[in-house]
N, C-alpha and C positions, 0 to 999 in steps of 0.2 A: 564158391571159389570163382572168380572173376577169369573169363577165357577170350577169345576174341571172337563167341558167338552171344560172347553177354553185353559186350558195350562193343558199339561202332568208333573206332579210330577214323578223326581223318586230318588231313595231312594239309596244314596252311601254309603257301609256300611266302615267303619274304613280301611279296611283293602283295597279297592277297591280303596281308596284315595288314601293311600301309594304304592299300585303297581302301581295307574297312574302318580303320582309324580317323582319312580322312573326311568319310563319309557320315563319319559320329563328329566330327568338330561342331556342324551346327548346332551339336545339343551340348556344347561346352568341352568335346574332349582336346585334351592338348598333347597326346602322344598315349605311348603305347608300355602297357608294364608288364613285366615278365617275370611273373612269380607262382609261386603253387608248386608241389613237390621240390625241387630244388632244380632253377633254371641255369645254375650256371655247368649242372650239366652236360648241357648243350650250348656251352657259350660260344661258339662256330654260330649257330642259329640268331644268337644275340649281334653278332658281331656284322653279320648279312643283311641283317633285317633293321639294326639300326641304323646301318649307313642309310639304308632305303628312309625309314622317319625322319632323320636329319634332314636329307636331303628335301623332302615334302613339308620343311618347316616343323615338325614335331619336335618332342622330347622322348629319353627312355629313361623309364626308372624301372631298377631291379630290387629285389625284394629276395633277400640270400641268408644261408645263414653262414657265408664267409668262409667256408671249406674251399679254398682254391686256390693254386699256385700264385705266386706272383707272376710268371708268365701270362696268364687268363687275364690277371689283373693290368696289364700293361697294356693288355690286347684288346681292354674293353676302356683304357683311358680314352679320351675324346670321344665314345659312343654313348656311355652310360651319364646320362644330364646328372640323375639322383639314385642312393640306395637307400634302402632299409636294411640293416644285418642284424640276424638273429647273434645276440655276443649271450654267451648264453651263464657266463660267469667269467672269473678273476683267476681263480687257480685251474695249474693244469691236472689237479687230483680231479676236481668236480668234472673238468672236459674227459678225463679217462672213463671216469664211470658213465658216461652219456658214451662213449669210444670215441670223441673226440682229439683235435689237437688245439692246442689254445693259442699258440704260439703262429700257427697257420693261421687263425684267422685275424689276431694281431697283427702279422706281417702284411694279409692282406686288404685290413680297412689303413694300417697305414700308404700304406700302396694309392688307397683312393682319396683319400681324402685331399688331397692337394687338388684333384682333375672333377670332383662330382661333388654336389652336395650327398652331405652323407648324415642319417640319423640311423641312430643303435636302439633296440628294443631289449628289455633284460628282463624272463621271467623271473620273476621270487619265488623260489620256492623254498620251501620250509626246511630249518637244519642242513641245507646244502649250498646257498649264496645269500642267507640273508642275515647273514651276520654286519655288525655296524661294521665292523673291521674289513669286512670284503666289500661293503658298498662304499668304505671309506678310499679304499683302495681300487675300484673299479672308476669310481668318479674323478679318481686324481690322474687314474691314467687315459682319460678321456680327456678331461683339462688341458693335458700336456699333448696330446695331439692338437685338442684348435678345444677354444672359448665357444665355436657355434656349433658344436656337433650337438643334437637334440638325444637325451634319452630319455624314452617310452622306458615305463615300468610296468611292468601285466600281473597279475591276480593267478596265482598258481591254483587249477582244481584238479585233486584225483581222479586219473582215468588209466586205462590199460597197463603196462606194467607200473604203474604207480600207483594204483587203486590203494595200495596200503600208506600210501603218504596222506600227512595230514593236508588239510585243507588252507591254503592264505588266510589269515583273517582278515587283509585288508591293511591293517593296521600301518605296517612297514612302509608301506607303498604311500603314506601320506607322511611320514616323518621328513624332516629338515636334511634335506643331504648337504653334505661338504662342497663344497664351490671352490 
């Protein structure tokens, strides 16, 4: 069990970011992204620390899986350059069983997508969104928000409470989607 004499915490304030950011640009970096565990639950930290990137010529990209008010979402327009959201299915049954809302995070990639570039990532996993009818239906309600949103498809493998799920074959993930 993980305590805090097992791993050292330490604490990068805003500004500590941006000087390391910019001290990586000669190796090609162009800003700063904020993802791993879920960042926007600290989007106060997002919201500090981007104005700092902006301000030093940077971009921010966040990397979400879209659990957050539209307040957060308004509060991070003009800061956040680009996202990735984890959009994790089509119906709110599949979001229940993971405990999610589906309907939040709908609310909140439409929220962004006018102010950031924004690409969606969609695991497949087996007997729970990969049916043609739900990719048929996932891809038309991406459509109808904008023709440039990118979505990423990932290769579902069993692991911790899913150990009894089958495996992707792959297959899905190269078929012809609807446009």
């Amino acid at each position: 069990m993980a305590d805090k004499d097992t791993y050292k915490l330490d604490y990068f304030a805003p500004a500590d970011i941006v000087k390391k950011a910019l001290e990586l640009k000669p190796q090609g970096n162009i800003g700063v992204a904020y993802t791993y565990n879920e960042p926007l639950i600290c989007y106060e930290y997002i919201v500090d620390t981007g104005k700092l990137v902006h301000a030093a010529g940077l971009k921010n990209v966040v990397v979400t899986n879209g659990t957050a008010s539209l307040e957060i979402a308004n509060a991070l327009n003009g800061i956040v350059d680009a996202y990735n959201i984890d959009l994790k299915g089509i119906t709110q049954e599949y979001y229940a069983k993971l405990q999610g809302n589906l309907a939040m995070v709908q609310d909140f990639i439409t929220a962004v997508v006018p102010h950031s570039h924004v690409e969606l990532t969609v695991l497949i996993v087996p007997s729970e969104n990969d049916s043609v009818a739900a990719m048929e239906e996932l891809s038309s309600w991406i459509a109808k928000l904008s023709s440039d949103i990118p979505l990423h498809v990932s290769r579902f493998f069993p692991c911790f409470e899913w150990e009894e799920s089958p495996s992707n074959t792959g297959e899905k993930l190269f078929m012809t989607w609807p446009t």
